[in-house]
C-alpha positions as CSV (number, residue, x, y, z in Angstrom):
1,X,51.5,131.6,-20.8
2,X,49.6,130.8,-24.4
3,X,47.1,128.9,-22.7
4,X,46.1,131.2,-19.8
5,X,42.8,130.7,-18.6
6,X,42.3,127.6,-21.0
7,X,40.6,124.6,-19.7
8,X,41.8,120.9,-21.0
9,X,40.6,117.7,-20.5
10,X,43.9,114.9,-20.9
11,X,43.3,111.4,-20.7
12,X,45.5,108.9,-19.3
13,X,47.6,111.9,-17.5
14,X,48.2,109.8,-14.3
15,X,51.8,109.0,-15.9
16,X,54.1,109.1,-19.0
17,X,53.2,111.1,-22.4
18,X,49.7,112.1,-20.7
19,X,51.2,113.6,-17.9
20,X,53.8,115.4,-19.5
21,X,51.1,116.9,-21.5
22,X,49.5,117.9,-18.4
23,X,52.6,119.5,-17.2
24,X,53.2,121.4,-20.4
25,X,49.9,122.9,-20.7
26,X,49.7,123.6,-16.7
27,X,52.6,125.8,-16.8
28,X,51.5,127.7,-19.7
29,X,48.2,128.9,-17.4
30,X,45.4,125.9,-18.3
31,X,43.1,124.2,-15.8
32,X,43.6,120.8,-16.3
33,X,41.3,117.6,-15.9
34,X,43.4,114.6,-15.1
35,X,41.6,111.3,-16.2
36,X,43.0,108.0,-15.2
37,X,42.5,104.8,-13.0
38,X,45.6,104.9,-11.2
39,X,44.8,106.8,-7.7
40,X,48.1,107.3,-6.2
41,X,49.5,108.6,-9.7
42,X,46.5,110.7,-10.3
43,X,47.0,112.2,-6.7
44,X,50.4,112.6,-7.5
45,X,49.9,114.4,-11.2
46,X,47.2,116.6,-9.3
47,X,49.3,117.9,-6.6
48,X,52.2,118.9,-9.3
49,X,49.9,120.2,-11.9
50,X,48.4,122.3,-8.4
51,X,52.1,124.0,-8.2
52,X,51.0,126.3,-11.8
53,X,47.3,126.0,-12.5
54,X,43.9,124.6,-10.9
55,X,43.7,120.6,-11.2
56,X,40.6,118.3,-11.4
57,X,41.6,114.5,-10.8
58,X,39.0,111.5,-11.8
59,X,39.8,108.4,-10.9
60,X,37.2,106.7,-13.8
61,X,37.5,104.0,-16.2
62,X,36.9,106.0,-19.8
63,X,35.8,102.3,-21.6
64,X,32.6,102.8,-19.9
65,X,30.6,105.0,-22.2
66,X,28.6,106.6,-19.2
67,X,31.9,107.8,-17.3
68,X,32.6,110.1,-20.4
69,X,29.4,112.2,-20.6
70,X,29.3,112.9,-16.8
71,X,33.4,113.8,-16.7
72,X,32.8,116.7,-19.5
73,X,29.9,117.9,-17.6
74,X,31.7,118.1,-14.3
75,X,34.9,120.2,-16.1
76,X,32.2,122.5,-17.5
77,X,30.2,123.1,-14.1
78,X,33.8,123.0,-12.4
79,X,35.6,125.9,-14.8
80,X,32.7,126.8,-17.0
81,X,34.0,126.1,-20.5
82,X,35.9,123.6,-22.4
83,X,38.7,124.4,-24.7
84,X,41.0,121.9,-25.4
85,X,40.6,117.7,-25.8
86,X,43.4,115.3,-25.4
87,X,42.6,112.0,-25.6
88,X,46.0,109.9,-24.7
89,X,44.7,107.1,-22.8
90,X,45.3,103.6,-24.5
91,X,45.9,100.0,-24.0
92,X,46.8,96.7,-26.1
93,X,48.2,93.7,-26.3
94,X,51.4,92.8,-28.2
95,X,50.9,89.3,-30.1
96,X,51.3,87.9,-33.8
97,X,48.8,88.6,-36.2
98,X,47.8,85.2,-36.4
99,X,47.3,84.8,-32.5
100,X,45.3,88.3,-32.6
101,X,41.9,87.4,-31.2
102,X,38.7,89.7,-31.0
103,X,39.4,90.0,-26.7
104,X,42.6,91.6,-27.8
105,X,40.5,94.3,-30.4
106,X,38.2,94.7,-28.0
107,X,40.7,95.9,-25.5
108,X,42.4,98.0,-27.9
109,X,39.2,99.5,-29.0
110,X,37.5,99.4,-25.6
111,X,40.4,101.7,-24.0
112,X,41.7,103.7,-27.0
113,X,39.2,104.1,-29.9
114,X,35.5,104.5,-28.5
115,X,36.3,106.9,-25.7
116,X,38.7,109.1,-28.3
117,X,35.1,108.7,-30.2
118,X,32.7,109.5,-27.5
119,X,34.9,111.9,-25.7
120,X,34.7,114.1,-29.2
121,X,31.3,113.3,-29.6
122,X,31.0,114.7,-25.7
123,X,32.7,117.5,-25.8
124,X,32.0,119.1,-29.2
125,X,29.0,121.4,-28.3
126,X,31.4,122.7,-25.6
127,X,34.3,122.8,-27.6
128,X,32.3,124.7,-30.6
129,X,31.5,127.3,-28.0
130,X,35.3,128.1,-27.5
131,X,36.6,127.2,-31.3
132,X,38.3,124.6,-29.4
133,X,40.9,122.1,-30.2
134,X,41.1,118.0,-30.0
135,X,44.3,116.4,-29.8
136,X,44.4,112.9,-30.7
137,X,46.8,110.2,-30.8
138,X,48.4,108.4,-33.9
139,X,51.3,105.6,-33.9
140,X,53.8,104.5,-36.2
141,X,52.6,100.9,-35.1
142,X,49.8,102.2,-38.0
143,X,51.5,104.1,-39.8
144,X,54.2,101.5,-40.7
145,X,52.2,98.3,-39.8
146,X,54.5,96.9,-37.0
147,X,55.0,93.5,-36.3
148,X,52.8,92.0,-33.4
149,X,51.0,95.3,-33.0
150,X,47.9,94.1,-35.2
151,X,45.0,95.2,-32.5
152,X,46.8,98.9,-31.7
153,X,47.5,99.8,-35.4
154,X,43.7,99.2,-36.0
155,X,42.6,101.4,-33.5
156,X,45.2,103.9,-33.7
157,X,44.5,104.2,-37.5
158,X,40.6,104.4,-37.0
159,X,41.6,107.4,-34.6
160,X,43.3,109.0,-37.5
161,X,40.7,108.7,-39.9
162,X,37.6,109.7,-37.7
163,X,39.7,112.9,-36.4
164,X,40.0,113.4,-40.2
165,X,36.3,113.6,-40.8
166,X,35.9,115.6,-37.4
167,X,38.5,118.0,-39.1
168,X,36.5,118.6,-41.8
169,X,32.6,118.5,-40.1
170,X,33.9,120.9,-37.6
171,X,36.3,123.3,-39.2
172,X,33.7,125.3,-39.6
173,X,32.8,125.7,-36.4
174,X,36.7,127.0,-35.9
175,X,37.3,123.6,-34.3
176,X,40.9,122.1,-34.8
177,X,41.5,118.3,-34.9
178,X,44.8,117.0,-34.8
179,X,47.1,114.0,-33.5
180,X,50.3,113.5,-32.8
181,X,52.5,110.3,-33.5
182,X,55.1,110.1,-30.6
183,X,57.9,108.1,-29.3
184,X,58.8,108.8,-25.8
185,X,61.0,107.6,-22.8
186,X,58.1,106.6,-20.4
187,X,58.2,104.9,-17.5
188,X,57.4,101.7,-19.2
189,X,60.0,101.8,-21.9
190,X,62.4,103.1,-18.9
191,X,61.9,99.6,-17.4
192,X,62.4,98.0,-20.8
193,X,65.5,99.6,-21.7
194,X,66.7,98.1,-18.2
195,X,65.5,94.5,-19.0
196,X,67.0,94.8,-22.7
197,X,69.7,97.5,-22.8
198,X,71.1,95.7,-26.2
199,X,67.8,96.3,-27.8
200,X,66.9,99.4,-26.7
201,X,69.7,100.7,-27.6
202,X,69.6,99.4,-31.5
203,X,66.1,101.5,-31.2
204,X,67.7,104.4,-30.3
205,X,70.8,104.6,-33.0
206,X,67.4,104.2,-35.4
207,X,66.5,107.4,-34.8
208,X,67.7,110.5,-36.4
209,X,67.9,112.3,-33.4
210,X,69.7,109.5,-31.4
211,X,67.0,110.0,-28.5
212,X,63.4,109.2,-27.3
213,X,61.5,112.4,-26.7
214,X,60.5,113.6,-23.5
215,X,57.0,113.3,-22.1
216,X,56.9,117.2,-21.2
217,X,59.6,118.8,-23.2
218,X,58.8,117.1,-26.2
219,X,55.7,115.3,-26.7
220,X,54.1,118.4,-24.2
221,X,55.4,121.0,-25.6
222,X,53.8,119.9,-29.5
223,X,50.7,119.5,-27.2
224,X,51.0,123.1,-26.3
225,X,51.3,124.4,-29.7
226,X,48.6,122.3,-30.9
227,X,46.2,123.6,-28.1
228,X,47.2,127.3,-28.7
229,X,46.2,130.1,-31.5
230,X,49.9,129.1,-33.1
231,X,47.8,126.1,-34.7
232,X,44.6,128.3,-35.5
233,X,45.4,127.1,-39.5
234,X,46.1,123.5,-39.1
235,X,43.5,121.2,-38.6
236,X,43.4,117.6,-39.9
237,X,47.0,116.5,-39.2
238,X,49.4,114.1,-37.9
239,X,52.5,115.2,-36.3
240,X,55.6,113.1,-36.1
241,X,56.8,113.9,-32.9
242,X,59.2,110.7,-33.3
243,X,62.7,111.9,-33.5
244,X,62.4,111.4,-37.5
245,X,61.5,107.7,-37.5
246,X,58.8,108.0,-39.8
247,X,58.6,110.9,-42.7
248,X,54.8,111.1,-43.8
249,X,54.2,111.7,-47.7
């Protein structure tokens, strides 16, 4: 139980990486704040997160500024702290570079980089209060600059560099800022590897490991460690949590 009595806040946690995060840190004792705009999934997050821990479900759309502010207030009133900051939820569009049009940064930008931004900016006074910790989200689609992903690798390399600067301003205030870079068997690359086997498979036998991590056992379980005192000396970083597709320098 390393997070007993903790208190998160995990976006997009309706489904796939963010709900396995949810998961992971629910059975190790946290309250957890589900954020998503999928109802049903929410509802159905919440009632298996309620099996360990205490659950709070929003059903909110996080790309409007004013949603953010009132959601960290609510956890705080709700549990009376804030300790730990997950900010998972994303969405893009996959297209050439040359077809990339601002509707397609905006949407990248909209959902993933200004609430990571504004969440942070939300939560810090809380999160100073606990020496909390922020857990971001990198990609290898910025890392390596992946084909077609011109609008995702922009934001997800902005969140990198602005949770490096939050890393430094906050340290210290004993705050930790870090992200991990994961590949995962979600539910939407489960119904890709079903439409192109051939090709999902060629991914696969990429990979060191020969597998896609798991939402919770993988991917959840770095969340943990992250969000516990086994981090309290790493701030700053990005974690490949990709089955050793990508070795940082």
């Amino acid at each position: 139980m390393r997070l007993q009595g903790k208190v998160a806040i995990v976006t997009g946690s309706a489904s796939g990486i963010g709900k396995g995060i949810a998961l992971a840190m629910a059975k190790e004792g946290a309250h957890i704040a589900i954020i998503d705009v999928n109802e049903e999934m929410g509802r159905e997050t919440l009632a298996e997160v309620n099996q360990y821990t205490e659950g709070l479900l929003f059903i909110k759309d996080i790309s409007v500024k004013e949603n953010i502010n009132g959601i960290v207030s609510e956890v705080v009133e709700k549990f009376g702290k804030l300790d730990i900051l997950v900010n998972n939820a994303h969405v893009s569009r996959q297209v050439p570079f040359v077809e990339t049009t601002l509707q397609h940064f905006e949407l990248s930008f909209g959902t993933g980089f200004y609430p990571t931004f504004y969440f942070m900016q939300a939560a810090y006074p809380e999160l100073k209060k606990t020496q909390g910790k922020v857990i971001n989200f990198a990609s290898g689609a910025g890392i390596e600059g992946q084909a077609t992903q011109t609008s995702y690798a922009a934001a997800k390399e902005a969140i990198r560099a602005i949770s490096r600067v939050a890393a430094n301003e906050w340290g210290p205030d004993g705050i930790n800022v870090n992200l991990i870079s994961p590949i995962a068997l979600t539910p939407g690359v489960e119904k890709w590897s079903e439409q192109a086997p051939e090709m999902y498979e060629a991914m696969v036998n990429k990979l060191p490991l020969r597998r896609l991590g798991d939402p919770e056992q993988d991917i959840g379980r770095t969340a943990v460690f992250l969000a516990s005192d086994d981090s309290n000396y790493m701030t700053g970083q990005t974690l490949m949590v990709d089955g050793g597709s990508i070795k940082l320098r």
